[in-house]
TORNUFI-697654 format. One record per residue: residue number from 0; residue in three letters; x, y, z of N, C-alpha, C, O in turn. Coordinates in nm, 4 decimals, padded with zeros to 6 digits. Example, Ala and Ser with C-alpha at 12.3 -4.5 7.8 and 13.67 -1.06 7.14 Angstrom:
0	ala	01.3190	-00.5690	00.7800	01.2300	-00.4500	00.7800	01.3200	-00.3300	00.7800	01.4236	-00.3319	00.8465;
1	ser	01.2850	-00.2250	00.7080	01.3670	-00.1060	00.7140	01.2900	00.0030	00.7870	01.3409	00.1138	00.8039;
This chain:
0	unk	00.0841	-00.1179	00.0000	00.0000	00.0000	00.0000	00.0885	00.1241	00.0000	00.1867	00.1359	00.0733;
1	unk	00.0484	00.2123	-00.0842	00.1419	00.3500	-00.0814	00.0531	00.4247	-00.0542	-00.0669	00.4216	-00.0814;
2	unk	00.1637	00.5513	00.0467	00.1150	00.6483	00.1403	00.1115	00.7593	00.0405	00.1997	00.7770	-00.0436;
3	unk	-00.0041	00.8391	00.0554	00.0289	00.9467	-00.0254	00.1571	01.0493	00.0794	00.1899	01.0458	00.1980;
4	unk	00.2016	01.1373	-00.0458	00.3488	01.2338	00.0538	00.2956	01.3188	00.1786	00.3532	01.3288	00.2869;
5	unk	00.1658	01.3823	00.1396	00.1158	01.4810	00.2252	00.0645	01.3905	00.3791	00.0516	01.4287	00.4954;
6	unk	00.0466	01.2692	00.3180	00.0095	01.1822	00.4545	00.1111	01.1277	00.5497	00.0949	01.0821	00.6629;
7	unk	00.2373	01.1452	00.4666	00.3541	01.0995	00.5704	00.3910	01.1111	00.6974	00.2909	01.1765	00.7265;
8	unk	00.4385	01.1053	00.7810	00.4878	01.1118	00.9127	00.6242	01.2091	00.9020	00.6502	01.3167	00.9558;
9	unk	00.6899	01.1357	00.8213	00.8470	01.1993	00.8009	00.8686	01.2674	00.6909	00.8244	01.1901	00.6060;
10	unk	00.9142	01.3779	00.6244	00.9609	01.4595	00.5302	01.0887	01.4908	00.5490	01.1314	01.5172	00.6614;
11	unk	01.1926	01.4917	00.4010	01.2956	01.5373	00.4189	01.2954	01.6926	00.3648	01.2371	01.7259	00.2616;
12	unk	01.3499	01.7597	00.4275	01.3729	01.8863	00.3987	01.5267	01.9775	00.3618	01.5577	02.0942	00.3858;
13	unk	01.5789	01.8992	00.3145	01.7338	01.9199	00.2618	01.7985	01.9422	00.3584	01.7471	01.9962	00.4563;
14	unk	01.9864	01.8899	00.3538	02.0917	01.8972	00.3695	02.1062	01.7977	00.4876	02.1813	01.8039	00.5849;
15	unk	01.9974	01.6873	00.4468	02.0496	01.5822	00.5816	01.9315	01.5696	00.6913	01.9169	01.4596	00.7446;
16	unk	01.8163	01.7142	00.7409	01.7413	01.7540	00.8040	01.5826	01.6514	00.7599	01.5367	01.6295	00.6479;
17	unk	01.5371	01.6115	00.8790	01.3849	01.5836	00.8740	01.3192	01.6155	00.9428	01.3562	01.6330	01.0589;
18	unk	01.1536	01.6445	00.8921	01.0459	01.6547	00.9736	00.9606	01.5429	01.0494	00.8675	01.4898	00.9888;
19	unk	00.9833	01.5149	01.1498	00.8424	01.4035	01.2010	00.7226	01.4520	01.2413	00.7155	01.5103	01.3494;
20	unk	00.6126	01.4357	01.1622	00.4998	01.5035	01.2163	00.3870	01.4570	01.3107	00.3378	01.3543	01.2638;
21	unk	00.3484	01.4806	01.3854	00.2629	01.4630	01.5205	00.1155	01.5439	01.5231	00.0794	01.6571	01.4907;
22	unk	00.0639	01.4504	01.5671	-00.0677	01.5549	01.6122	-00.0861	01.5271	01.7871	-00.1468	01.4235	01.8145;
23	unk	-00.0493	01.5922	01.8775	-00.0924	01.5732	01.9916	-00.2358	01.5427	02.0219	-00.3278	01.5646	01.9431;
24	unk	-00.2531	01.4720	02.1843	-00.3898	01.4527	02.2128	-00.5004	01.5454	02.1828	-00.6100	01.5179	02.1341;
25	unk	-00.4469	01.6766	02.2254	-00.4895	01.8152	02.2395	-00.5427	01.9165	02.1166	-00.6070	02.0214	02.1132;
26	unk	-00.4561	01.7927	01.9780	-00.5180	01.8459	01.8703	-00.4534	01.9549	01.8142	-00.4843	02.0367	01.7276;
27	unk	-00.3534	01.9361	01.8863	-00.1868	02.0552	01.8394	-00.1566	02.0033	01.7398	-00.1994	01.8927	01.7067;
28	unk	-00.0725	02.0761	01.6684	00.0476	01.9824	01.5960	00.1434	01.9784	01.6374	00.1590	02.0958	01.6710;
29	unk	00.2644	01.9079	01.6749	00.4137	01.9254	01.6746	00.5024	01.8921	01.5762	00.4794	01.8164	01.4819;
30	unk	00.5635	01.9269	01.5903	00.6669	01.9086	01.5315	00.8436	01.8564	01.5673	00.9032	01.9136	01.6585;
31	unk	00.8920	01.7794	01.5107	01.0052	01.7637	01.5618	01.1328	01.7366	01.4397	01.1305	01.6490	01.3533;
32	unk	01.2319	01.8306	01.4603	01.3510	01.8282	01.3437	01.4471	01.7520	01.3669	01.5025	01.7855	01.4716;
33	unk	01.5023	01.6486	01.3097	01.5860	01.5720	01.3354	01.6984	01.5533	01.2177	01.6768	01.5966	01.1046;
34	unk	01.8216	01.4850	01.2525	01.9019	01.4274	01.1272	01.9193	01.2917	01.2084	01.8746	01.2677	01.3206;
35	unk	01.9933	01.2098	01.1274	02.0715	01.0592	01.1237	02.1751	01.0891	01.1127	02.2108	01.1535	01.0140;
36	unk	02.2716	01.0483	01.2233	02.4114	01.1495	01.2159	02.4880	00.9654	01.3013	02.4380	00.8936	01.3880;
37	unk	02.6078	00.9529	01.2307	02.6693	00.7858	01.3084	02.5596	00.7317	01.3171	02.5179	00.7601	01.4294;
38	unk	02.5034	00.6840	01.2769	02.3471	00.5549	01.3162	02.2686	00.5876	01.4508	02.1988	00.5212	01.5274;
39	unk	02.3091	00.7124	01.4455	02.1731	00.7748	01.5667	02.0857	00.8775	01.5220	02.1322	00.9586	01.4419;
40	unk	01.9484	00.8909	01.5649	01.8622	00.9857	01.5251	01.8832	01.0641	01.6181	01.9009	01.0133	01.7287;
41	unk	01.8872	01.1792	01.6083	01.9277	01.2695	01.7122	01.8034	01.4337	01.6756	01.7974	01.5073	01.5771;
42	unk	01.7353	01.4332	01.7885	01.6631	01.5397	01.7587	01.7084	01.6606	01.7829	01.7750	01.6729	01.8857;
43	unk	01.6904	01.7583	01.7137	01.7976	01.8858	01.7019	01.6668	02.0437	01.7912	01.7090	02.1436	01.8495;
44	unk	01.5301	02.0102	01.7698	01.4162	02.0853	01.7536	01.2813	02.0640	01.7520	01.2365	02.0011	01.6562;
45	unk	01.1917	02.1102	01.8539	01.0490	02.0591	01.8222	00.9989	02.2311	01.8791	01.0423	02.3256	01.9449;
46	unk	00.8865	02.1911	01.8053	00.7961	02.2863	01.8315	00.6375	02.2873	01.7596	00.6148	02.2111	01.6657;
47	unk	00.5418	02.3708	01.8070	00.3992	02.3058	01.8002	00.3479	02.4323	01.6862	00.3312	02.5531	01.7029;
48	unk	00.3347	02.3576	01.5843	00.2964	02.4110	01.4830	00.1552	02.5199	01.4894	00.0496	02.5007	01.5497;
49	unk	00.2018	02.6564	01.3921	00.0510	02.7408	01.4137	00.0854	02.7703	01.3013	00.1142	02.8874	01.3262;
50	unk	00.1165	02.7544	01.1451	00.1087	02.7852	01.0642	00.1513	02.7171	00.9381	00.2694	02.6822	00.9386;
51	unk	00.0842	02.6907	00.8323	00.1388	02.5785	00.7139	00.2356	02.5894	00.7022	00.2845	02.4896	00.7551;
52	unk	00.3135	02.6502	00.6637	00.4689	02.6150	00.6532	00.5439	02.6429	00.7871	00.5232	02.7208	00.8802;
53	unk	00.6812	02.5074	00.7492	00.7435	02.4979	00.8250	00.8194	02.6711	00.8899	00.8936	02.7152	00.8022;
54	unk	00.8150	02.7456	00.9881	00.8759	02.8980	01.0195	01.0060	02.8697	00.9739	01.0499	02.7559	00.9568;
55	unk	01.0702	02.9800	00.9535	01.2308	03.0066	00.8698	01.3365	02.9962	01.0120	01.4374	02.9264	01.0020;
56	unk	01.3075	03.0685	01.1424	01.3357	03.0824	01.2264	01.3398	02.9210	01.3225	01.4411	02.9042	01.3905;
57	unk	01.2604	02.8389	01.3246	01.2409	02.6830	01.3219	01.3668	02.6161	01.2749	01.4486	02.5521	01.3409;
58	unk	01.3645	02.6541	01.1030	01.4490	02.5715	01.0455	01.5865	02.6507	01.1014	01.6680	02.5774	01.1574;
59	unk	01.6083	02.7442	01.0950	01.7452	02.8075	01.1377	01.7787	02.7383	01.2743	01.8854	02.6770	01.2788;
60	unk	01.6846	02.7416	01.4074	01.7366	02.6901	01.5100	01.8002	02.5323	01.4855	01.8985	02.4925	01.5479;
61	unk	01.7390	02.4628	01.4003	01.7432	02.3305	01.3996	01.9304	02.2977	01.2888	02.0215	02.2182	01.3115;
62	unk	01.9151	02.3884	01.1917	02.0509	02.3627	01.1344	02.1382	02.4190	01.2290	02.2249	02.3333	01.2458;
63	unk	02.1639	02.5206	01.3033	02.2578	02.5438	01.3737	02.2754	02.4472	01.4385	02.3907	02.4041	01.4346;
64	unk	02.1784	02.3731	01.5217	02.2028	02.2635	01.5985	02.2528	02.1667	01.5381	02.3332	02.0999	01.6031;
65	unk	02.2217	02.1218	01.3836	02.2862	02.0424	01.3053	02.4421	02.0489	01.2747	02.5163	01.9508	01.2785;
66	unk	02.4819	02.1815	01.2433	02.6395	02.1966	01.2244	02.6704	02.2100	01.3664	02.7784	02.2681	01.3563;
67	unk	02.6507	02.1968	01.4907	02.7226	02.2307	01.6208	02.6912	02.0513	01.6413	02.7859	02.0103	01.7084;
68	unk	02.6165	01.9589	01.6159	02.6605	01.8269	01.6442	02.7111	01.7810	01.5246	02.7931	01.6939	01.5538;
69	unk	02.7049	01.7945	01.4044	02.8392	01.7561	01.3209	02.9590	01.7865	01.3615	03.0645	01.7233	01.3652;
70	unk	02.9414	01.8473	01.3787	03.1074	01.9454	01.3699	03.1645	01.8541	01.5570	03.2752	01.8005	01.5516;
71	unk	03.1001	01.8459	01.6778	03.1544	01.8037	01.7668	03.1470	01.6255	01.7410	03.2208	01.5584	01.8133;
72	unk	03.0823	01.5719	01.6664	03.0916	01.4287	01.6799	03.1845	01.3840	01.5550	03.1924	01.2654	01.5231;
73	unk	03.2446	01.4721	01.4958	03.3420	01.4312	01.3987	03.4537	01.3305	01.4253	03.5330	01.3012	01.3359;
């Protein structure tokens, strides 16, 4: 059976970065940014969605966090 994309759980969003998407009990959304970095998932960012697209400010916190654990688990 194939998932349609918009129904996914996980999205990649370039340079290594993913989205896992959530709907809390409460009927929130969350959100959580992650990479696969050495064979660990390592979450970099979450936060509870109030607007269709992913915020610019979101993705910025989450790559910084991405190059500050690349760069120390080298």
């Amino acid at each position: 059976m194939e998932v349609a994309s918009r129904d996914a759980l996980c999205r990649p969003m370039g340079g290594g970065l993913y989205e896992i998407r959530t709907t809390l009990p409460s009927r929130r959304i969350a959100r959580t940014l992650l990479i696969y970095w050495q064979k660990q998932l390592i979450a970099l960012h979450a936060f509870i969605k109030k607007t269709k697209a992913t915020p610019d400010a979101d993705l910025q916190i989450a790559r910084k966090h991405q190059k500050e654990t690349e760069h120390e688990k080298e």
